[in-house]
C-alpha beads as a LAMMPS data file, in Angstrom:
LAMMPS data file: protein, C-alpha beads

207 atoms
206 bonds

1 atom types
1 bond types

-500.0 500.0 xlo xhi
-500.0 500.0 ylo yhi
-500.0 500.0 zlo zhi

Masses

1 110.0

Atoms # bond

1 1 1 185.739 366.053 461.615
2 1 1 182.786 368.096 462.273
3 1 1 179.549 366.398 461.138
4 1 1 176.372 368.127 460.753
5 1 1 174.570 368.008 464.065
6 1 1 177.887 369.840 465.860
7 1 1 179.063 366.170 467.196
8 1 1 182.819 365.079 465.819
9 1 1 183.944 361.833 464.162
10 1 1 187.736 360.609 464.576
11 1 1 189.461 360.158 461.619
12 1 1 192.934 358.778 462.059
13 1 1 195.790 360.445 459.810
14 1 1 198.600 358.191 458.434
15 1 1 201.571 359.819 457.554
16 1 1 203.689 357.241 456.409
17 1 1 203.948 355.828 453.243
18 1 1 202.928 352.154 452.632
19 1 1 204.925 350.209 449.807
20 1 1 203.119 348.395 447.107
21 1 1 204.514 344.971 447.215
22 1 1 207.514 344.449 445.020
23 1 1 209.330 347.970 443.927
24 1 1 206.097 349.755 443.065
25 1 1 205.232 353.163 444.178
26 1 1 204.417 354.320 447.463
27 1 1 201.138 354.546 448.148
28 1 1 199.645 357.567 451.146
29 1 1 196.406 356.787 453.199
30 1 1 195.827 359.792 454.241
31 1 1 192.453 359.653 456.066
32 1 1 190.290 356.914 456.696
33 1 1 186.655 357.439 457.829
34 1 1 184.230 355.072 459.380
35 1 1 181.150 353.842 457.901
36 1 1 178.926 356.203 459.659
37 1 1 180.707 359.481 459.128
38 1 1 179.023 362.472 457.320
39 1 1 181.553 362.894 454.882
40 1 1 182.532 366.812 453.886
41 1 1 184.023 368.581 450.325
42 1 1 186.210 371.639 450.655
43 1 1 187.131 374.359 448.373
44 1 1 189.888 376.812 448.715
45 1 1 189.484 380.069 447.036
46 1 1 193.484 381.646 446.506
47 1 1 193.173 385.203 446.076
48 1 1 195.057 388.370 445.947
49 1 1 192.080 390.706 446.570
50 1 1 191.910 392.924 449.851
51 1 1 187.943 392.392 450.620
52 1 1 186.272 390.776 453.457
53 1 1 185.508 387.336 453.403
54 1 1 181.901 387.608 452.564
55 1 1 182.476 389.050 449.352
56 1 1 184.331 386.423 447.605
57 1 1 181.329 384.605 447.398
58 1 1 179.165 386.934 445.267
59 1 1 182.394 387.727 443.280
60 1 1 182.624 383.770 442.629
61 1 1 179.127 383.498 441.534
62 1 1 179.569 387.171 439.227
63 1 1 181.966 385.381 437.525
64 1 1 180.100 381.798 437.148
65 1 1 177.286 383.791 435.727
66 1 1 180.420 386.007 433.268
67 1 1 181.331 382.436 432.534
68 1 1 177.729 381.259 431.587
69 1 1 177.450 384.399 429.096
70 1 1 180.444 382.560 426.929
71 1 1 179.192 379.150 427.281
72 1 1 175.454 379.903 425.777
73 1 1 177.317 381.799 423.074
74 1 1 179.557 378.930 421.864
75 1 1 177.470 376.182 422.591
76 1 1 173.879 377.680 421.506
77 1 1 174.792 380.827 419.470
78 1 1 177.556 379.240 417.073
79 1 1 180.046 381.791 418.387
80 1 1 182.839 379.174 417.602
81 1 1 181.477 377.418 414.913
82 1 1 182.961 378.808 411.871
83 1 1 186.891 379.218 411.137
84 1 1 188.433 380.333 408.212
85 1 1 192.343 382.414 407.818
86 1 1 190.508 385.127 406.857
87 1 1 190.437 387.531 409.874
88 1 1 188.141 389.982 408.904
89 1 1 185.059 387.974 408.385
90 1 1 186.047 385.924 411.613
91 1 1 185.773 389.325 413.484
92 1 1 182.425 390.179 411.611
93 1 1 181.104 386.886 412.134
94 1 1 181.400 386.978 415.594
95 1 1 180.440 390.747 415.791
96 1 1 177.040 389.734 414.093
97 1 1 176.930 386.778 416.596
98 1 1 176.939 388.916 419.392
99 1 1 174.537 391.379 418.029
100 1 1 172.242 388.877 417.379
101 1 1 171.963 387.456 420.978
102 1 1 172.076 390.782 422.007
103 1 1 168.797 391.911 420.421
104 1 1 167.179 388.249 421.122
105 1 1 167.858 388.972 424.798
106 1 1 166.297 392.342 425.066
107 1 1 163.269 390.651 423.279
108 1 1 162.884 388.052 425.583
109 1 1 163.196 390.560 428.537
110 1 1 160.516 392.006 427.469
111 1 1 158.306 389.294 427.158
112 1 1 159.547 387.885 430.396
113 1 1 161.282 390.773 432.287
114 1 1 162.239 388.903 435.626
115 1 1 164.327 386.291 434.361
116 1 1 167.344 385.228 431.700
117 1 1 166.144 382.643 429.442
118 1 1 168.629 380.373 427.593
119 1 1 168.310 380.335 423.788
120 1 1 168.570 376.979 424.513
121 1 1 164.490 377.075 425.841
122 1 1 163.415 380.978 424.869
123 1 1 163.943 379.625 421.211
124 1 1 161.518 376.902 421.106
125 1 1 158.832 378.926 423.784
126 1 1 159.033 381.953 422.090
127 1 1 159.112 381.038 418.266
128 1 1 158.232 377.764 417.205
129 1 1 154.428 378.349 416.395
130 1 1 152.221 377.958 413.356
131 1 1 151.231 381.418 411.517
132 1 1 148.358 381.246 409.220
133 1 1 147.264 384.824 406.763
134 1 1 143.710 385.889 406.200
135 1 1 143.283 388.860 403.677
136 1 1 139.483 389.856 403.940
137 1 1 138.012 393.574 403.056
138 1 1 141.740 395.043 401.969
139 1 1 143.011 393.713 405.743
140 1 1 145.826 391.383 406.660
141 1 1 145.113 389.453 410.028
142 1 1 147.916 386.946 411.201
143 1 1 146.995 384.302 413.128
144 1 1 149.516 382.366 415.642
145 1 1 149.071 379.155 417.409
146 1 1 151.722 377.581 419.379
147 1 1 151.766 374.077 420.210
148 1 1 154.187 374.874 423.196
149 1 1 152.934 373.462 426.812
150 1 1 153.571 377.135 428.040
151 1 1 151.236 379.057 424.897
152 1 1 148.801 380.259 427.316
153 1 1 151.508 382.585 429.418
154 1 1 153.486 383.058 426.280
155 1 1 150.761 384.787 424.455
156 1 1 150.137 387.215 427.378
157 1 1 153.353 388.062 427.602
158 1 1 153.947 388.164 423.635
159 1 1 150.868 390.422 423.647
160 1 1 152.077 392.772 426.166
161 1 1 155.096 393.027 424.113
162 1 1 153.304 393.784 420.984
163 1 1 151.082 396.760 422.909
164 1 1 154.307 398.617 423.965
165 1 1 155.611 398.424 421.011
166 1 1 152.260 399.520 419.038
167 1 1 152.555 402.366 421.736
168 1 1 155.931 403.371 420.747
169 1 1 155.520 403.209 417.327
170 1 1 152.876 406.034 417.968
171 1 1 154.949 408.244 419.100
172 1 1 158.492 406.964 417.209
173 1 1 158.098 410.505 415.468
174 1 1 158.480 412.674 417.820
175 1 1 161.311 410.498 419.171
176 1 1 165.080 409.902 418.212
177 1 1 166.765 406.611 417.449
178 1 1 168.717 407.053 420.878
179 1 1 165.071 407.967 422.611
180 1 1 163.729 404.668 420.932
181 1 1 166.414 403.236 422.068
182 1 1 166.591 404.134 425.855
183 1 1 162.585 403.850 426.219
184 1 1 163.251 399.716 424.999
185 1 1 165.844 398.839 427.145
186 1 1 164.145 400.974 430.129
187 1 1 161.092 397.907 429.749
188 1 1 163.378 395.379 428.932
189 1 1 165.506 395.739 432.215
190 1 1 162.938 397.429 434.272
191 1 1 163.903 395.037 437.261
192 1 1 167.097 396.251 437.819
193 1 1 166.677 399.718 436.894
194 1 1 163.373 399.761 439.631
195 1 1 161.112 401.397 437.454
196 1 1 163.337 404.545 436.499
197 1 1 164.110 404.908 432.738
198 1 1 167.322 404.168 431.652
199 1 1 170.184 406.814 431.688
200 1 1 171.958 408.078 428.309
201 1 1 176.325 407.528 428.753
202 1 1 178.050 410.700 429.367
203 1 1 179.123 410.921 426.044
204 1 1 175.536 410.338 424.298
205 1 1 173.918 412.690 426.868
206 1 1 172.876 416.037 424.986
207 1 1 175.451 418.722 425.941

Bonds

1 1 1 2
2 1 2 3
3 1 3 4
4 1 4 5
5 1 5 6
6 1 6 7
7 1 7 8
8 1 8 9
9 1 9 10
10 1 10 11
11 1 11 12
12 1 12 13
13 1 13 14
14 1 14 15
15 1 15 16
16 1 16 17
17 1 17 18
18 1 18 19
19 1 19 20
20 1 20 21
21 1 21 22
22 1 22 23
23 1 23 24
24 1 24 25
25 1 25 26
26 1 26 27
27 1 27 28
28 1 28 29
29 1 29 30
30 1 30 31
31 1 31 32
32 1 32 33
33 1 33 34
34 1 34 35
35 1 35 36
36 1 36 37
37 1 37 38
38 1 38 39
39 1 39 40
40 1 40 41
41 1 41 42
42 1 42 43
43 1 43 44
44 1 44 45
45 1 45 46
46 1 46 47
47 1 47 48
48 1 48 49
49 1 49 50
50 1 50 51
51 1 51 52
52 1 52 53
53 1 53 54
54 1 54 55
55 1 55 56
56 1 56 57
57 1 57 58
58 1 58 59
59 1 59 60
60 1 60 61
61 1 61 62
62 1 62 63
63 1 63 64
64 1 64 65
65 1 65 66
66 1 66 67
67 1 67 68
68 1 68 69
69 1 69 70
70 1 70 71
71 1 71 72
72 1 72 73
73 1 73 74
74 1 74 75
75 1 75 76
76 1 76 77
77 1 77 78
78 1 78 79
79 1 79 80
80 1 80 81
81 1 81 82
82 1 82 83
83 1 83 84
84 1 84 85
85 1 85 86
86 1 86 87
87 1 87 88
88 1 88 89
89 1 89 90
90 1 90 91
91 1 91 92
92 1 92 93
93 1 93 94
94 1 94 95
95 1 95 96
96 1 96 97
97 1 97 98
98 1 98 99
99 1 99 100
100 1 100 101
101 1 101 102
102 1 102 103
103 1 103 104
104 1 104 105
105 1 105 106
106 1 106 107
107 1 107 108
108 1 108 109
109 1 109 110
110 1 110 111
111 1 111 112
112 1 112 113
113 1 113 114
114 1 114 115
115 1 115 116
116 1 116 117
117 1 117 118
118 1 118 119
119 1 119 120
120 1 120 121
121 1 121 122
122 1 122 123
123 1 123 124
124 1 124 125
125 1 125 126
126 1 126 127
127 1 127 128
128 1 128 129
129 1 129 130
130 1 130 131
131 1 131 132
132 1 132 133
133 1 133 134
134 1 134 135
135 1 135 136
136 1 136 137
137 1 137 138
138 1 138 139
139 1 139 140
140 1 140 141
141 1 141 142
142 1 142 143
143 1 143 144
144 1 144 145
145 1 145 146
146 1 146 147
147 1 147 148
148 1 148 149
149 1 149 150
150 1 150 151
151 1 151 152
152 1 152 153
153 1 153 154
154 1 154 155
155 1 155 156
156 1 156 157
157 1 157 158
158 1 158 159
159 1 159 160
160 1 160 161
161 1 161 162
162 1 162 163
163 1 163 164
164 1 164 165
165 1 165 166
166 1 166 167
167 1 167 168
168 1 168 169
169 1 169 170
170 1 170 171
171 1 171 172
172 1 172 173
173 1 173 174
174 1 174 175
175 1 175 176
176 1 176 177
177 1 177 178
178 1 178 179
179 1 179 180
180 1 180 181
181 1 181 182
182 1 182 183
183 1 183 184
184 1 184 185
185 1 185 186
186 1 186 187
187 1 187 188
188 1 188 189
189 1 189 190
190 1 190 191
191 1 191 192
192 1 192 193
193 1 193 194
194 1 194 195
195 1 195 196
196 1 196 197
197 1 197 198
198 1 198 199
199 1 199 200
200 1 200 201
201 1 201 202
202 1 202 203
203 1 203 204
204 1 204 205
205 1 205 206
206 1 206 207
């Protein structure tokens, strides 16, 4: 067995089977290893896909991070928490579920654009704070404080959120729903789109 500084270890192989004593059942020892062996875990990956070797890595970790996408749904979205016969509000419960982490995502990629955040944590750092209302001379001010460890950052980035918006509300008149649209998910995902603004589908793009 190869161990980690190139040397080898012998492990001896027994391919017969011991019996228990009395009638039990047989009983293998396959390998046995000695005390100062490193010891190694193997995975095999069974495909049918015609790619070269190196890619069946990423593809594994694409789909642990496909796999991820369902398990923050169910476990911290409710997306299998309700059940009733009736099939219609099952598929618009779970069609507002989705919607919902939808938009909570793009908000959190804009306050933190370089990273996924787990409702899990974005929850609690993003809104659990204390809001208090002052009305003085016909103006509303709202004032936040947040007890989270992480306020300090979360207020920056909260702020800059809060500016482009501002910004884009400024110009929301002179600009389509789909415009609006395009120009929030541009900032929200401007780390994989490099900078450039988002593309419209084929069949949104003006003919």
């Amino acid at each position: 067995m190869p161990t980690k500084n190139g040397s080898r270890h012998n492990c001896s192989a027994k391919g017969d089977a011991k019996r228990g004593q009395g009638h039990g059942q047989q009983k293998l020892s396959f390998v046995e290893i000695g005390a100062d062996a490193d010891v190694y875990e193997y995975s095999v990956l069974v495909t049918s896909l015609d790619e070269e070797l190196s890619a069946f890595g990423q593809l594994y970790r694409d789909r642990g991070d496909a796999e991820n996408i369902f398990d923050e749904l169910k476990n911290q979205w409710g997306w299998g928490g309700f059940t009733t016969h009736d099939l219609a509000r099952c598929r618009l419960a779970a069609r507002l579920v989705a919607l919902f982490y939808d938009w909570w995502n793009i908000f959190a990629r804009l306050a933190e654009p370089n990273r996924h955040r787990e409702a899990i944590t974005s929850r609690p750092l993003l809104l659990h704070a204390i809001a208090t209302r002052v009305r003085h001379a016909r103006q509303t001010t709202i004032a936040i404080a947040s007890s989270h460890a992480k306020s300090i950052p979360v207020a920056k980035a909260l702020h800059a959120v809060a500016s482009f918006l501002r910004h884009l509300t400024k110009n929301a008149e002179q600009l389509t729903s789909l415009q609006r649209w395009r120009a929030i998910l541009s900032k929200a995902f401007e780390v994989f789109l490099n900078g450039r603004s988002l593309r419209l589908p084929p069949r949104l793009a003006p003919s």
